[in-house]
Each structure stands twice: as structure tokens, then as C-alpha cells.
N, C-alpha and C positions, 0 to 999 in steps of 0.2 A: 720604937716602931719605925719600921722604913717599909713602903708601899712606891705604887707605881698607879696607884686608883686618888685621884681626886677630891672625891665623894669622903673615901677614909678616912683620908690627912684632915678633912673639913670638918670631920666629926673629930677627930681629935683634938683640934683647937676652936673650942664651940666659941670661945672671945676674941676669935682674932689674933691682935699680934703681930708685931712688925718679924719680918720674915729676911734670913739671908740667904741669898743663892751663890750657888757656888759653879762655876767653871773649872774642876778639877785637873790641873794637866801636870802632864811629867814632868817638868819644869816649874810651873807658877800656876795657882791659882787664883783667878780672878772669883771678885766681892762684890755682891750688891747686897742694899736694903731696899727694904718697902716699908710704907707707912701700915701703921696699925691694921688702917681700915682697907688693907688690900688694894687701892686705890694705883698707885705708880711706882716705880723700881729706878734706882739709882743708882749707878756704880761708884764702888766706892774704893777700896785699896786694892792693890797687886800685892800676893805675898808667893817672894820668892820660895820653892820648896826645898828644905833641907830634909831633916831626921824627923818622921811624922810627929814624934812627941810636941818637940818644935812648933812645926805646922798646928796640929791642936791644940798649942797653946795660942799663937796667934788667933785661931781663930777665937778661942774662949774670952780673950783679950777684947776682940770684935764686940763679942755678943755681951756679953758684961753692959758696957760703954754703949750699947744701942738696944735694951731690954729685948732681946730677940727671944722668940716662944717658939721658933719652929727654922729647921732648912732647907733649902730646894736645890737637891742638887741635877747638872745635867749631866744627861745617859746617854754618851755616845752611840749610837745605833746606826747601824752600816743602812744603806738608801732602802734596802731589801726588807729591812725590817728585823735583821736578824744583828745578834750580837756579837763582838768582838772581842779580842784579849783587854783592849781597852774598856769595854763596856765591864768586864769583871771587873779589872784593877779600880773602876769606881764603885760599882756593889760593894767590892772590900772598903774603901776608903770609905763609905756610905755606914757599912756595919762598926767598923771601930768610931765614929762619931755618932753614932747612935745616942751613946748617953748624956748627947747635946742636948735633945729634944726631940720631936718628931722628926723625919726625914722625910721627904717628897722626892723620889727620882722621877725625873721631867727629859721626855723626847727634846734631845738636841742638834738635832740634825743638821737644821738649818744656820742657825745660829751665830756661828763664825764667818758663813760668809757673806749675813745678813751685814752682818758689823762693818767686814772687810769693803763690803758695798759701799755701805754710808760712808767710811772714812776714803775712799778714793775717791766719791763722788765729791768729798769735800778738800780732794788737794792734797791730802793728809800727806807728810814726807814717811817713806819705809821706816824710819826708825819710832816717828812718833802713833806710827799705826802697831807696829808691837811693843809697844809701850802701853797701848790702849785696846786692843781687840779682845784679852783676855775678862777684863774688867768689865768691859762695853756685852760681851756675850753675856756675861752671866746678867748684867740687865736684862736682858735678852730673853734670858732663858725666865730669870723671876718675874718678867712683867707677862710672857705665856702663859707663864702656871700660874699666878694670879686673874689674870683674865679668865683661864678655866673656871676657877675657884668661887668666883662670882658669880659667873654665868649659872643660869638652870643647870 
């Protein structure tokens, strides 16, 4: 199942379940989890992207190792609202992991330069900020769609 509704994903996983989000990008996709009870999001490995098999196996590797029940990935969405070539190449990347688990694509608009924020605001040198933006989004993005997920 892969949705874009909330409410859906939430009936899908009626127990919860620690969640991974993903920050899909042409290059590397950044990792977070969350604790069972939906509660807070934490980033957690960079994996560089190779040959997708690869990549999903990395990720299966993840989810194994942190009993994960469900994915949250984010959906690039141009500021208009509308989608771009990027927002498909994640619908694809979305439908072939599908038989992970549930899927949640999650508005990521903001995201990156939420991150890019915090780490200049913390001094961060250029190299150690794209070492970390990618990973730090996808917190980013799985601590959003976890707070939805709560909320009424």
C-alpha cells in the first residue's frame, strides 16, 4: 500500500510500530527511525545509491535490525504544489519497495532547508553539512508525518 493520506497509513498499522523515513535522492538516501509509539525520529545512516537491488537491500538490512512495520518516504513537491520529474522518480522508488511494508509519502518541501538552517546556525563546516543534511531531513520529514499521525 502506498498513500499520500494519513488517516490510511494509520489504519493500516492499527499497533504502531517503529517507522523508517526516507529522504530519497539521486545520489544517497538519508535514514531515520522512530520509536514504536510514534513519539520522536532520529537519523540514522547515509546510504550511498548504487544499483536499486543494492539500495533495497540496504534498506531490508535496516529494517530487519530495527523491527520496522511501515515507511515514510518524502515527496518532493515543487512550492506550487505541483509535481515534478523528481516527485515521480520517488512514486517509482516508492512502488518498487512497496513490498517493504506500508508506504507513507510525506510533503517535503521544506525539509532540507530546514536542516541546512540548523546546521549553519550551528557553525557546521560545508563538508560536515553534506555529510549530514540528507540523514537529518529524513528526521525531518519522519518526525512531520509522525506528529500528523498523532494528532486528531
Amino acid at each position: 500500500m502506498i498513500t499520500t493520506d494519513r488517516y490510511t497509513y494509520r489504519e493500516a498499522l492499527p499497533g504502531g510500530g517503529r517507522l523508517l523515513g526516507l529522504d530519497v535522492g539521486t545520489k544517497t538516501i538519508g535514514t531515520a527511525f522512530c520509536d514504536a509509539g510514534w513519539s520522536f525520529a532520529s537519523p540514522a545512516l547515509l546510504i550511498r545509491r548504487t544499483k536499486f537491488q543494492q539500495d533495497k537491500a540496504a534498506l531490508v538490512g535496516l529494517m530487519r535490525g530495527q523491527s520496522v512495520a511501515g515507511l515514510v518516504i518524502g515527496l518532493p513537491i515543487n512550492l506550487d504544489g505541483s509535481e515534478s520529474p523528481r516527485s515521480q522518480s520517488t512514486r517509482a522508488f516508492a512502488r518498487n519497495v512497496e513490498d517493504l511494508g506500508p508506504v507513507l509519502l510525506w510533503d517535503e518541501r521544506w525539509s532540507t532547508q530546514a536542516v541546512t538552517r540548523t546546521l549553519l546556525e550551528q557553525d557546521a563546516s560545508r563538508a560536515r553539512r553534506a555529510e549530514l543534511v540528507d540523514k537529518m531531513a529524513a528526521a525531518y520529514i519522519l518526525q512531520g508525518a509522525i506528529d500528523a499521525l498523532t494528532s486528531g
